[in-house]
Structures are given as C-alpha cells and as structure tokens.
Residue frames relative to the residue before (quaternion, step in Angstrom):
aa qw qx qy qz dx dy dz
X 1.0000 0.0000 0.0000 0.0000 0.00 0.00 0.00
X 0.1344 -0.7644 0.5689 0.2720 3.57 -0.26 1.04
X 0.8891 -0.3270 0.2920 0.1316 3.20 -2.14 0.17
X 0.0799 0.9041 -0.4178 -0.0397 3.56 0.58 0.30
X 0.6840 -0.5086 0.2240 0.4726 3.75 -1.37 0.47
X 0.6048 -0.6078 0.3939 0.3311 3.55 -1.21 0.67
X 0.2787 -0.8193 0.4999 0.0339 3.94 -0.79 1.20
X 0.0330 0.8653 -0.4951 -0.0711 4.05 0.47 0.76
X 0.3268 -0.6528 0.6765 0.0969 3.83 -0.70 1.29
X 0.4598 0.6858 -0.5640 -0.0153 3.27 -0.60 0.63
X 0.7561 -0.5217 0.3838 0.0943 3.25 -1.63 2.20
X 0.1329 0.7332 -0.6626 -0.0758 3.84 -0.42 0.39
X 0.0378 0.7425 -0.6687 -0.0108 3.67 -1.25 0.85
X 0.7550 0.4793 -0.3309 0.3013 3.50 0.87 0.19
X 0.7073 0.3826 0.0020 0.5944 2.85 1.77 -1.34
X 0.5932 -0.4995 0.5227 0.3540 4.11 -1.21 0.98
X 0.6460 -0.4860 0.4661 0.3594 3.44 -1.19 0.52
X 0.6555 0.5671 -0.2526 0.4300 3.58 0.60 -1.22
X 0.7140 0.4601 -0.1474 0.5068 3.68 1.14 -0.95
X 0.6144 0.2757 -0.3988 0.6224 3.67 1.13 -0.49
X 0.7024 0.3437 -0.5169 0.3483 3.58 -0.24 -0.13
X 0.4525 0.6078 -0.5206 0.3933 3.75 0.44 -0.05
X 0.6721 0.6249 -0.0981 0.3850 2.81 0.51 -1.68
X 0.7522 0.4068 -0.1421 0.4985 3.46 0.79 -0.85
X 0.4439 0.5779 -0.2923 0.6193 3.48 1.49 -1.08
X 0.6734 0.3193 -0.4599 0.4829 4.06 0.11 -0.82
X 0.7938 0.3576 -0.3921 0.2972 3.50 -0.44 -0.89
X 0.5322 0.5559 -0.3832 0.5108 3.45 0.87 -0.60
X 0.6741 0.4218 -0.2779 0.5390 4.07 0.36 -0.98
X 0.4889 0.6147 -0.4863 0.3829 3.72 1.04 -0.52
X 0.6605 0.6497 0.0639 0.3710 3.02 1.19 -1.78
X 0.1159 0.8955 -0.3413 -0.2612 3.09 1.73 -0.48
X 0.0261 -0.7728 0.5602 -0.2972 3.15 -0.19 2.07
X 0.2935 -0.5850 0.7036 0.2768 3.82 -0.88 0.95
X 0.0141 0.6962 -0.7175 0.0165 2.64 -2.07 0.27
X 0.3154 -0.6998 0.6332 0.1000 3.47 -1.46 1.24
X 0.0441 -0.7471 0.6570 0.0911 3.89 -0.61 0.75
X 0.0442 0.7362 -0.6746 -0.0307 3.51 -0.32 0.48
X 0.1749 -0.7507 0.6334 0.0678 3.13 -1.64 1.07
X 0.6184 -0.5653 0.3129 0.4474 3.91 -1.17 0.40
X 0.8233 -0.0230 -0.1411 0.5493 3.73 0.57 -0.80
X 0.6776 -0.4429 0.3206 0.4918 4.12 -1.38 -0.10
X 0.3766 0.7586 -0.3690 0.3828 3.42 1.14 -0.59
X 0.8556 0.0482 0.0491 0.5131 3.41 0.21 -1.76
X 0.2752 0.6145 -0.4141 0.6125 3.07 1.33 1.52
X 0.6839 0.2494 -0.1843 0.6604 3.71 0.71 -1.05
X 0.6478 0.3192 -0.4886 0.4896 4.06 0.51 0.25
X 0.6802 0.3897 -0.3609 0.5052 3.67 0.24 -0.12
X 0.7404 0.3969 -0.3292 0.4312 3.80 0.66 -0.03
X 0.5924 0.6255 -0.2261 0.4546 3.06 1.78 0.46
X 0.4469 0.4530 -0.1505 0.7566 3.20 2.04 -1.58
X 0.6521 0.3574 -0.5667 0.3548 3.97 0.00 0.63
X 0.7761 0.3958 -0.2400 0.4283 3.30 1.15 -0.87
X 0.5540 0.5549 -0.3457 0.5153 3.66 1.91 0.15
X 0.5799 0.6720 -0.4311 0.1623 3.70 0.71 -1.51
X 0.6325 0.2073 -0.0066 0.7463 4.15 0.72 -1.17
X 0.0582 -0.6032 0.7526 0.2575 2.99 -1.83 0.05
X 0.4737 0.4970 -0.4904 0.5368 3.86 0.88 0.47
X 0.8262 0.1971 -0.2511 0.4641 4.29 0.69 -0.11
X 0.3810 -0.6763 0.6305 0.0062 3.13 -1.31 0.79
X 0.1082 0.7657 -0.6300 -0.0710 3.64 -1.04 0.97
X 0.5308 -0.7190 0.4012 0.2008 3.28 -0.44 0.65
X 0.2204 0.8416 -0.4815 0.1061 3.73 0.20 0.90
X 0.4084 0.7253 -0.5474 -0.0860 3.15 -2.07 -0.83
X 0.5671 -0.7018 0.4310 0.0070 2.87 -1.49 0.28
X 0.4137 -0.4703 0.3282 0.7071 4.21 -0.32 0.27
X 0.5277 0.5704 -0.6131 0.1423 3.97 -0.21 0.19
X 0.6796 0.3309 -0.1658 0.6334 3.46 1.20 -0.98
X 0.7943 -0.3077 0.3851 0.3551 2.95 -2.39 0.70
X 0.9242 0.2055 0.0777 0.3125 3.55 -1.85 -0.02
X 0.1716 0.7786 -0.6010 0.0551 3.47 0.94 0.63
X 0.5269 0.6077 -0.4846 0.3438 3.92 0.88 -0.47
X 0.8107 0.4264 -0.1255 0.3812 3.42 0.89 -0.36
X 0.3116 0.7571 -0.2304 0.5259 3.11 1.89 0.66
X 0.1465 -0.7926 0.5306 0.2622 3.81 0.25 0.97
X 0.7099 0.3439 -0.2468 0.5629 3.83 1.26 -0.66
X 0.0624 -0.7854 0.6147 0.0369 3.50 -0.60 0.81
X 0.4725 0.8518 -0.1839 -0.1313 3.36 -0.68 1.04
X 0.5021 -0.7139 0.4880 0.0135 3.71 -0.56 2.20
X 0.5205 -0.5978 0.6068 0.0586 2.50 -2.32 0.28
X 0.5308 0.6690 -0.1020 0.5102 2.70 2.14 -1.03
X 0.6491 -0.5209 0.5182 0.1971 3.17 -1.67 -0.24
X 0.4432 0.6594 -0.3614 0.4880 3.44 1.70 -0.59
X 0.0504 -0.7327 0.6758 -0.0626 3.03 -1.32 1.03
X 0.0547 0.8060 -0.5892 0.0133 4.05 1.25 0.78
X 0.6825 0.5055 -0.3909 0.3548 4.16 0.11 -0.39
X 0.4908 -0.6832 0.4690 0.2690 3.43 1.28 -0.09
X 0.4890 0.7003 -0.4433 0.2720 3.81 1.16 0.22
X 0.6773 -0.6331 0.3684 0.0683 2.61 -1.90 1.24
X 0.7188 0.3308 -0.1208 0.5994 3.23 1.68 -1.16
X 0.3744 -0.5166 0.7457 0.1919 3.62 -1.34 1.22
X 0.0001 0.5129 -0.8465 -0.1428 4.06 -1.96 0.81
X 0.1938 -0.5318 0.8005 0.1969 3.82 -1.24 0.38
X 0.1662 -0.6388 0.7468 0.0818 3.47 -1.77 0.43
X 0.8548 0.3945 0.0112 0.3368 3.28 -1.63 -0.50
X 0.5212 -0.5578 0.4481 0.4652 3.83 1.24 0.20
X 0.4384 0.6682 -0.5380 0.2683 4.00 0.37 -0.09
X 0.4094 -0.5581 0.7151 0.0971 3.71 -1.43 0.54
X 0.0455 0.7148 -0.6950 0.0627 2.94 -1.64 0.72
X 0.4420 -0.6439 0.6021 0.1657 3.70 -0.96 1.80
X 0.8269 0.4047 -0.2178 0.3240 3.97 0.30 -0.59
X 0.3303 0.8733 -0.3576 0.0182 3.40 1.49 0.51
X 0.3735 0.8061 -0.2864 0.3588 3.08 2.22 -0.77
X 0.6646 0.5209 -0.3326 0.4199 3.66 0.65 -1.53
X 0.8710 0.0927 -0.2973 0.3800 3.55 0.58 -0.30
X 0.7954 -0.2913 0.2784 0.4527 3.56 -1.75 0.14
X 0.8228 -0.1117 0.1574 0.5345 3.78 0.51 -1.14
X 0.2302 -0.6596 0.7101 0.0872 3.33 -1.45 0.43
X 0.0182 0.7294 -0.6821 -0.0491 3.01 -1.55 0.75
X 0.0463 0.7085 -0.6978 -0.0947 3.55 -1.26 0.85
X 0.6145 -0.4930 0.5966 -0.1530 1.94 -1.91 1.35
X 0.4231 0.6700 -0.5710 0.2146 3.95 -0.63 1.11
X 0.3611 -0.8133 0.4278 0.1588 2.77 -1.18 0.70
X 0.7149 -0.5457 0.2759 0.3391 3.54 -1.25 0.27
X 0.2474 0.7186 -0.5032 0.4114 3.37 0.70 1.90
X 0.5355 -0.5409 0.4663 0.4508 3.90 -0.70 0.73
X 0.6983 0.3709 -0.3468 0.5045 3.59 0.13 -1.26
X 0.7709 0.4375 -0.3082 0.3453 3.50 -0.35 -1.02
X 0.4409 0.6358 -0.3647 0.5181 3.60 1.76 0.00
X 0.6427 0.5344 -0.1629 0.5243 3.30 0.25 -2.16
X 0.6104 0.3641 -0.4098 0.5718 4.38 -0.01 -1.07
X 0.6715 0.4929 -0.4178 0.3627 3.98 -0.15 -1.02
X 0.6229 0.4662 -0.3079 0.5476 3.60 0.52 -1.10
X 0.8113 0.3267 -0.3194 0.3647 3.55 0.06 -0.87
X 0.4379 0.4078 -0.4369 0.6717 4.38 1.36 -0.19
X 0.6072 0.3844 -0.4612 0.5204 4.19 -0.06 -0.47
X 0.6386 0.4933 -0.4354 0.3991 3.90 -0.15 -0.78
X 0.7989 0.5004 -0.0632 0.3277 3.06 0.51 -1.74
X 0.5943 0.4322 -0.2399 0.6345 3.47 0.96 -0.80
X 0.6526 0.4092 -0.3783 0.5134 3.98 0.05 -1.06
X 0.6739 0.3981 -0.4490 0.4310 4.54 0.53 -0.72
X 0.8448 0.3293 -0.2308 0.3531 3.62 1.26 -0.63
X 0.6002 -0.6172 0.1954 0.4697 3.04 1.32 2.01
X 0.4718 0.5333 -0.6954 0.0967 4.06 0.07 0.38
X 0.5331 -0.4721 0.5931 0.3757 3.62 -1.43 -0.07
X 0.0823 -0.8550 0.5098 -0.0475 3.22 -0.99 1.51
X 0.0402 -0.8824 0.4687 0.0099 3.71 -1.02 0.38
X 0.1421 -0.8626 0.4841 0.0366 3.77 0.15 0.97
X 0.0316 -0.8104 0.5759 -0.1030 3.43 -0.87 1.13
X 0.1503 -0.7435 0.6515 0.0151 3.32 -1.06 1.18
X 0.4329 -0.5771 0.6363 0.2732 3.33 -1.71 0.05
X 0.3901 -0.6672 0.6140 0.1603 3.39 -0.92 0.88
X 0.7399 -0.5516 0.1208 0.3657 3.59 -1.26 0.60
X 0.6396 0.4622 -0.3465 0.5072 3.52 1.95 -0.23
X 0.6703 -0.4814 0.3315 0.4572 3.64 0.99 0.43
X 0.5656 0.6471 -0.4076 0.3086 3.68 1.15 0.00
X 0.3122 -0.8097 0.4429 0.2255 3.77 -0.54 1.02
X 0.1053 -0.8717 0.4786 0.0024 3.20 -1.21 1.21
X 0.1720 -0.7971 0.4083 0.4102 3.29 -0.14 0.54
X 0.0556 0.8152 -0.5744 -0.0503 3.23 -1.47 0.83
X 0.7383 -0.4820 0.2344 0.4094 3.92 -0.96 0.85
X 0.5468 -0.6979 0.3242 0.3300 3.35 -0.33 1.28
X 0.3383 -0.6323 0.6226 0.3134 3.84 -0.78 0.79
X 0.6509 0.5990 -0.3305 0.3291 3.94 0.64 -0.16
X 0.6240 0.5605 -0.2946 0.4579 3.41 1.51 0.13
C-alpha cells in the first residue's frame, strides 16, 4: 500500500466549530497556505463565513466564495462544492462531511466537534482513510483549548 497525503482529525471540546476553524485558518495562513473549507449545506456556509469576519476584531482572514469577485485569488476558499478555483493545497471538511477527492490535495483536515454522532462519523472517515493507507493524526484540545496531538481513541 503506497503512502498517501497526510489526513489531521482534529476533536474540538472547548471551542464552537466557527472558533476552531478560525483558529486553524490563522496558523495555516501563517504558513501561507490556500485552503478549500467546504461545508455540508449553504446555511452553515453563510454561518462560518460570518464567524470569520466576527471571531477577533484585532484578526482578519481573508476569504470567499462564488459569492464575491475573484475567488481564484482567495487564500480561503469557501463551498459546498468540489471547486477548488484558489489552487489550494489544504482540504478543511466541516460538519462530519466526506470527501472522494482528498488525494488532489497536500492535506486535509476534519474538523468535528464534541458531539456523540459527530464522534461515531470521525471513527468511521478514521477507519476508512487509515484502510486506504493515508497518514493520520488526531488532535484534541486540552481543558484550556490548547491542541494536542494525542494517539487516536479510534484505534
């Protein structure tokens, strides 16, 4: 089984979905990484493209979506779709969603939060991805919200 791009699982218990992905979006933009966030419906698409421009009012992530001009030029791109017009390196899953196209990019992160179901779906993308040889990693937040990486509870 060869070696495949690297999948990170990372567990939120401290912080709203909207807040860990911010959060993550900075360090990754630190990095100057693109990125595709794709969410499950427009709904929680237009809340998460809000909580970017609300989370801090001292930070700024740069985003958008086919709503605004020039999405090719967007370091965050983010869809529901499959479109990936910014040319980005990093896949964000939200919302328990799956994605057939994870190969095309460098890395994927999902994102879930601290919900039985939204547990149980994690274990089952972790099952699945770990039989089709990707390189995995599982991070939690610790009780001040700091992420650690720690041996998957899914093995």
């Amino acid at each position: 089984m060869s070696k495949k791009n690297h999948i990170a699982f990372y567990h939120l218990s401290k912080w709203s979905l909207a807040l860990g992905l911010a959060k993550i979006l900075e360090r990754a933009l630190s990095q100057n990484l693109k990125m595709v966030v794709r969410a499950a419906s427009d709904e929680h698409l237009t809340v998460l493209n809000t909580a970017l421009w609300t989370y801090d009012q001292g930070s700024f992530l740069p985003h958008g979506s086919t709503k605004e001009k020039n999405p090719e030029q967007q370091p965050i791109y983010l869809t529901t779709g499959l479109e990936v017009p910014n040319k980005a390196t990093v896949l964000i899953l939200t919302e328990n969603i799956d994605a057939e196209d994870i190969s095309r990019f460098e890395r994927c992160i999902d994102i879930f939060e601290e919900d039985r179901t939204a547990i149980l779906r994690a274990r089952d993308r972790w099952a699945s991805r770990k039989t089709e040889g990707y390189s995995l990693t599982y991070w939690q937040q610790d009780g001040n919200g700091k992420w650690g990486e720690n041996c998957s509870p899914f093995d």
